[in-house]
Biopython code that builds the backbone (N, CA, C, O; Angstrom):
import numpy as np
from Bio.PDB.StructureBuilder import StructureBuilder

atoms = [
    (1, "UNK", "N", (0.856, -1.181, 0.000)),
    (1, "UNK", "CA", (0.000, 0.000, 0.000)),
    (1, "UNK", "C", (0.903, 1.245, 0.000)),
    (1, "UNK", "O", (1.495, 1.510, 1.046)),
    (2, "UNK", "N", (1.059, 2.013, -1.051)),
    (2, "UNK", "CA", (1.534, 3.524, -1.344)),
    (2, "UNK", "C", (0.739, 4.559, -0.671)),
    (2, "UNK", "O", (-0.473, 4.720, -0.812)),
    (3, "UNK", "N", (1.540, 5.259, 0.085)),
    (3, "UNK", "CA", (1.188, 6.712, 0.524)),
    (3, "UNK", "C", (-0.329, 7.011, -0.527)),
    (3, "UNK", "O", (-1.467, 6.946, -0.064)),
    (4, "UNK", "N", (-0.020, 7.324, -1.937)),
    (4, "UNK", "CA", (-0.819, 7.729, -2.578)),
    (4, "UNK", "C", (-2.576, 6.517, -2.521)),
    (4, "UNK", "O", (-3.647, 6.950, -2.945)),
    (5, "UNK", "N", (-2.469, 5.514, -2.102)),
    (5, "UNK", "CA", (-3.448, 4.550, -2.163)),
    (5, "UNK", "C", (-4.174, 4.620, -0.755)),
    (5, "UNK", "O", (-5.045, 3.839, -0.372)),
    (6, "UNK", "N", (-3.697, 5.613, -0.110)),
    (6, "UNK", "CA", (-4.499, 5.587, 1.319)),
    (6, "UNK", "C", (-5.873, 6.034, 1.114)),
    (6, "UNK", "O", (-6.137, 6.051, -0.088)),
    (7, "UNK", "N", (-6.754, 6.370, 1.789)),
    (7, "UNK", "CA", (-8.285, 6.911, 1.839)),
    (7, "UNK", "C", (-7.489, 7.977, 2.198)),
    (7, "UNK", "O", (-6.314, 8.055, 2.558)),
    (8, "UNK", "N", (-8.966, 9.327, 1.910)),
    (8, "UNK", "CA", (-8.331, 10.687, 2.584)),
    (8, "UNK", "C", (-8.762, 10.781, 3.613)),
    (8, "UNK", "O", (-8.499, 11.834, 4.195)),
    (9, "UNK", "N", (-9.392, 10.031, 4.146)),
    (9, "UNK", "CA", (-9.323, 9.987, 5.592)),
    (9, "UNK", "C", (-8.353, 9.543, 6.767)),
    (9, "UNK", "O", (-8.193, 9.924, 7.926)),
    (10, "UNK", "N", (-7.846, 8.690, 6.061)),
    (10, "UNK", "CA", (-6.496, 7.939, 6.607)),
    (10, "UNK", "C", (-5.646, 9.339, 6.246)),
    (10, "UNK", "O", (-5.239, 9.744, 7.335)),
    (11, "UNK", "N", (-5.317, 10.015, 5.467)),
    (11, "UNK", "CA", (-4.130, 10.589, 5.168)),
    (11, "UNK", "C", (-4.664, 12.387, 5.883)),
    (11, "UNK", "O", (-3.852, 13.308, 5.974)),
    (12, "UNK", "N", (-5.825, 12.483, 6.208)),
    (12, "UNK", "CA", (-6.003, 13.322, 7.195)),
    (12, "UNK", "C", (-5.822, 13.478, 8.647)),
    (12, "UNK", "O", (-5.648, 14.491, 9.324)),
    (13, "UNK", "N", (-5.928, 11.883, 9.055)),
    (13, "UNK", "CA", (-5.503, 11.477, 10.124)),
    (13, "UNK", "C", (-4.005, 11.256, 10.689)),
    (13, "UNK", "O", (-3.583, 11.299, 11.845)),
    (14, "UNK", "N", (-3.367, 11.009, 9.486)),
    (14, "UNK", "CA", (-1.616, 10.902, 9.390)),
    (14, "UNK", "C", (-1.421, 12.283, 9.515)),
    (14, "UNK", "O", (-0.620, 12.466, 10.432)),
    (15, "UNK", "N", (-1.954, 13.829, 8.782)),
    (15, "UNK", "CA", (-1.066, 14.598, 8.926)),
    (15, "UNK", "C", (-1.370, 15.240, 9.747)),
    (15, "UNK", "O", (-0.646, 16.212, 9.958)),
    (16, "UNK", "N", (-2.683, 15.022, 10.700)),
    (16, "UNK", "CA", (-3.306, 16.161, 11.831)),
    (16, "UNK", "C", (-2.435, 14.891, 12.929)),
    (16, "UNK", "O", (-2.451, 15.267, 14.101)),
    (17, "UNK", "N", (-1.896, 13.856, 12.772)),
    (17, "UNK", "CA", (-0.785, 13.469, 13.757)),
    (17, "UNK", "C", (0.329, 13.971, 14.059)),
    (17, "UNK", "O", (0.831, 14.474, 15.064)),
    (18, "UNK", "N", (0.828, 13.610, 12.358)),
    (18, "UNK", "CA", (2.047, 14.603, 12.546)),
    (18, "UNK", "C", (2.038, 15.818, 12.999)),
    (18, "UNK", "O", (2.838, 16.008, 13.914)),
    (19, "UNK", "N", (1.532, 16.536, 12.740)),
    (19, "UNK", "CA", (1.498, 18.223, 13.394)),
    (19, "UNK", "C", (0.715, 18.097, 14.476)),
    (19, "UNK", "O", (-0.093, 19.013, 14.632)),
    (20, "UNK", "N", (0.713, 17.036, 15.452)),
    (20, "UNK", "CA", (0.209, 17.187, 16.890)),
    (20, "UNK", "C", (1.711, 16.804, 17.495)),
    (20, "UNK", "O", (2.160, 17.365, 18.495)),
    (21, "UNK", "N", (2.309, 15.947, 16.881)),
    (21, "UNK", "CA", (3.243, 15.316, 17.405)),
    (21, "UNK", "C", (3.937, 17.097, 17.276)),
    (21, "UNK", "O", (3.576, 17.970, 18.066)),
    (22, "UNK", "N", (4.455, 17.231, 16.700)),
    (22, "UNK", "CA", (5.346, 18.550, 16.060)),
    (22, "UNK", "C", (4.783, 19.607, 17.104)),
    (22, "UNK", "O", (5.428, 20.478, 17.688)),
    (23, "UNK", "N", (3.668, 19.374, 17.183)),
    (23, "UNK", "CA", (2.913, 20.792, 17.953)),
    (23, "UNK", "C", (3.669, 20.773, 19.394)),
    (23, "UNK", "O", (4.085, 21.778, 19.971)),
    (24, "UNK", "N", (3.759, 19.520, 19.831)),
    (24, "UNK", "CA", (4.309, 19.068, 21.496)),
    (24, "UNK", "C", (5.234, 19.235, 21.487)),
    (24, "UNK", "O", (5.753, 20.189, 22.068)),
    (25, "UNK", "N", (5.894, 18.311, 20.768)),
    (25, "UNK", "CA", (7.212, 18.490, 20.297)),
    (25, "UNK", "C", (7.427, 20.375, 20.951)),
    (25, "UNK", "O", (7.539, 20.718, 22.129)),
    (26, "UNK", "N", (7.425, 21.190, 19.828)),
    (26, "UNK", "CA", (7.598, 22.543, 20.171)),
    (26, "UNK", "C", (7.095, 23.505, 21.486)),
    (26, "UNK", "O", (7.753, 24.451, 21.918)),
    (27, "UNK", "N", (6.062, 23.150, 21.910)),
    (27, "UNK", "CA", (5.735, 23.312, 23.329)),
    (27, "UNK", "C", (6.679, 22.948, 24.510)),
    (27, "UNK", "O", (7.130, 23.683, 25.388)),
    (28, "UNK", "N", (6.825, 21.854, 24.336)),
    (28, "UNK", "CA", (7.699, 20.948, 25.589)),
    (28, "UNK", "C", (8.937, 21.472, 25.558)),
    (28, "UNK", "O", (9.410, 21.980, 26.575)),
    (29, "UNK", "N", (9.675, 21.415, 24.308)),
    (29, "UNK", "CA", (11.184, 21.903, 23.950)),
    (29, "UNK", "C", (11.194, 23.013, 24.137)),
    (29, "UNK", "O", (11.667, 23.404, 25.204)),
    (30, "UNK", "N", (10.699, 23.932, 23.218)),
    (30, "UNK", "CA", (11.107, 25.095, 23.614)),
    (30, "UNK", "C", (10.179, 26.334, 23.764)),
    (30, "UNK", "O", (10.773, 27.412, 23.732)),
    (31, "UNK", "N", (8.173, 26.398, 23.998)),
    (31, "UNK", "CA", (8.100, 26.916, 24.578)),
    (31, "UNK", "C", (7.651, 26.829, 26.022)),
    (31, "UNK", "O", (6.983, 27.775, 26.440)),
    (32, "UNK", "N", (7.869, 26.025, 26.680)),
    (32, "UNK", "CA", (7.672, 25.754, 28.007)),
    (32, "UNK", "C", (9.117, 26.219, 28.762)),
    (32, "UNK", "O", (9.094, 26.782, 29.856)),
    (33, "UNK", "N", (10.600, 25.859, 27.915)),
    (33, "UNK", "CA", (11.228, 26.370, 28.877)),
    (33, "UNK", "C", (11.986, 27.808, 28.794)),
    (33, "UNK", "O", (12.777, 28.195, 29.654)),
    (34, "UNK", "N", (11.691, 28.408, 27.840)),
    (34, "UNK", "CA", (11.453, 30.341, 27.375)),
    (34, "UNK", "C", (10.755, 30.829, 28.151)),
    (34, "UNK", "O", (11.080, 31.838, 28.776)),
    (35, "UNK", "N", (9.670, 30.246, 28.286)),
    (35, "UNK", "CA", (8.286, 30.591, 28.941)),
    (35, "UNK", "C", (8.373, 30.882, 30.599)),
    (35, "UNK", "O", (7.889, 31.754, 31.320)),
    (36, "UNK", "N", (9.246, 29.696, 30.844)),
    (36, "UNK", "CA", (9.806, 30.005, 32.102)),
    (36, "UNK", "C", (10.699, 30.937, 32.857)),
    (36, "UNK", "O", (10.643, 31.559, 33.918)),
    (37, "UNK", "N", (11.407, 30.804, 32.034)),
    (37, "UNK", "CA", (12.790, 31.641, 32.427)),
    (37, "UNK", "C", (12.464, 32.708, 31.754)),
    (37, "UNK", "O", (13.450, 33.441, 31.825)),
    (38, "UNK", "N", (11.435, 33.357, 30.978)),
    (38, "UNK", "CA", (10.960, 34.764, 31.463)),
    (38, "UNK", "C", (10.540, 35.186, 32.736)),
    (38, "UNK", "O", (11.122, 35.876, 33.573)),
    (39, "UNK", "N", (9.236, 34.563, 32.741)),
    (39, "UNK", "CA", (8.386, 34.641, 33.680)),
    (39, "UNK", "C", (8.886, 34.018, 34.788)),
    (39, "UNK", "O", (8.022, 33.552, 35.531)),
    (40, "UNK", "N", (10.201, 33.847, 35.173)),
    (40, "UNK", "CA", (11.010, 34.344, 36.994)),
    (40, "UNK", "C", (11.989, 35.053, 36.639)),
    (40, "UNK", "O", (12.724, 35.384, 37.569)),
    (41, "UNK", "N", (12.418, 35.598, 35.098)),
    (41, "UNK", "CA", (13.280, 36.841, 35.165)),
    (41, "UNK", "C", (12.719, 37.751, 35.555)),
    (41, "UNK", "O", (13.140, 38.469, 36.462)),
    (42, "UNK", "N", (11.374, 37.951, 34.791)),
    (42, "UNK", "CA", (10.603, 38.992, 34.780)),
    (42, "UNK", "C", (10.037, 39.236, 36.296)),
    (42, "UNK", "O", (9.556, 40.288, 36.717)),
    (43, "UNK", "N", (10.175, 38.264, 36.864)),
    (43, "UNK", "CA", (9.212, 38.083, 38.480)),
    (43, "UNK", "C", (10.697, 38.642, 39.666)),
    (43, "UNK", "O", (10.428, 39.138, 40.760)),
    (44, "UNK", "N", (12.253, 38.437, 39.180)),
    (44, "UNK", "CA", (13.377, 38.505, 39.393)),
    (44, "UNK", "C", (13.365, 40.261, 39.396)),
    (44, "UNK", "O", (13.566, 40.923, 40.413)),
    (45, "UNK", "N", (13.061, 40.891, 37.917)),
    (45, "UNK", "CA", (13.272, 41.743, 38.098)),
    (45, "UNK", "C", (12.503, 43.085, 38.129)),
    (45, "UNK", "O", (12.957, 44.224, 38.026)),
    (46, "UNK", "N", (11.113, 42.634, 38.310)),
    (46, "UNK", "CA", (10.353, 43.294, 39.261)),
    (46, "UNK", "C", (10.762, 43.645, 40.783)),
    (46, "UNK", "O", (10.694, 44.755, 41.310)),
    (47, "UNK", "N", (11.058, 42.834, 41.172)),
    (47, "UNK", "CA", (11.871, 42.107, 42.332)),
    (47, "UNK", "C", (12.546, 43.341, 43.019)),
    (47, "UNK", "O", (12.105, 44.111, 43.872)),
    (48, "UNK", "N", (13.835, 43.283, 42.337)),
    (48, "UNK", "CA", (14.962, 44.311, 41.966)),
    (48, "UNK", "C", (14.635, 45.428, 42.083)),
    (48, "UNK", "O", (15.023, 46.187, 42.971)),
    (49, "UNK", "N", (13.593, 45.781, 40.878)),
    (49, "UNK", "CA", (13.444, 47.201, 40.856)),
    (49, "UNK", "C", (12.658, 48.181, 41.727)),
    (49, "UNK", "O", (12.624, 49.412, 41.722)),
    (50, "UNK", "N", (11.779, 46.887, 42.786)),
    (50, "UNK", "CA", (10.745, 47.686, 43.684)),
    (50, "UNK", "C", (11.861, 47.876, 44.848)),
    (50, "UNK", "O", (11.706, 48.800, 45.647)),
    (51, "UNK", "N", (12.939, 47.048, 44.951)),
    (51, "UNK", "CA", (13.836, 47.494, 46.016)),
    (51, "UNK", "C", (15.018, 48.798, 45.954)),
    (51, "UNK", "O", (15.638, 49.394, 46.834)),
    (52, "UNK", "N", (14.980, 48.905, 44.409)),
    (52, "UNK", "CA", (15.745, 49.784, 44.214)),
    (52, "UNK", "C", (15.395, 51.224, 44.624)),
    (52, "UNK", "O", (16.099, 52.158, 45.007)),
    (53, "UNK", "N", (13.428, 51.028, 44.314)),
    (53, "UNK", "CA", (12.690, 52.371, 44.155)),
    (53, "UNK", "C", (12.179, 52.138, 45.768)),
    (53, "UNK", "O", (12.230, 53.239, 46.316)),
    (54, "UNK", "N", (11.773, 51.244, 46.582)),
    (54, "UNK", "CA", (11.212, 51.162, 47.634)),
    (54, "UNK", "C", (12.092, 51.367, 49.083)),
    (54, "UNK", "O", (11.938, 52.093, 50.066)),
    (55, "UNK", "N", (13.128, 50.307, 48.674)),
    (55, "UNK", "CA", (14.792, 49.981, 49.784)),
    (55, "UNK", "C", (14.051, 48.738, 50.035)),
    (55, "UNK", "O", (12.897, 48.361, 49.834)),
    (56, "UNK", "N", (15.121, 48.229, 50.547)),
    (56, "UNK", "CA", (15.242, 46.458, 51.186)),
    (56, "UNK", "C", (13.623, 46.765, 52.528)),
    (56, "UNK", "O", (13.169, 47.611, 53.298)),
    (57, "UNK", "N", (13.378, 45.472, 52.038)),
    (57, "UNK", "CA", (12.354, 44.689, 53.213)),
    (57, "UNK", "C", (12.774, 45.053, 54.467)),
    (57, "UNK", "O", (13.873, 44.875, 54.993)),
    (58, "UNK", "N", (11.287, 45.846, 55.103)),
    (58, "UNK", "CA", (11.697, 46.190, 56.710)),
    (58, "UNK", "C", (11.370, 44.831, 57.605)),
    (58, "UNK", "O", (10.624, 44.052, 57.012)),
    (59, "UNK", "N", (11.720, 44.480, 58.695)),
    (59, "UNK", "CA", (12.202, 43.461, 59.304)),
    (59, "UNK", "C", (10.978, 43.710, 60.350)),
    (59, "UNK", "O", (10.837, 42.969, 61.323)),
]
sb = StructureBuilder()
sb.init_structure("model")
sb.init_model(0)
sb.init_chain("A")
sb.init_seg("    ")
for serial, (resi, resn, name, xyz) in enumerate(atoms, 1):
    if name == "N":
        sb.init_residue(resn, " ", resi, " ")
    sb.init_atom(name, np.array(xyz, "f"), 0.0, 1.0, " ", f" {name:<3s}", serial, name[0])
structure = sb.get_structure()
């Protein structure tokens, strides 16, 4: 059986796989861990800057 001899249903099902697989693929790799290490830079340097403008934590 050739690629070309599939049903198009079968071969709709092959490529909405592939591009699920691909979809995760790219999530997991690399935007989950971008995603991160913004969002505690960004949480980092909020951080920073309210101490810069505020002063260190009163005790």
């Amino acid at each position: 059986m050739s690629h070309s001899d599939r049903a198009p249903a079968e071969q709709v099902q092959a490529v909405s796989k592939s591009s699920e697989v691909k979809m995760f693929l790219f999530l997991a790799v690399l935007l989950a861990p971008i995603l991160s290490v913004v969002l505690v830079g960004g949480y980092g340097f909020i951080i920073w800057m309210s101490q810069i403008l505020l002063g260190p934590p009163s005790h």
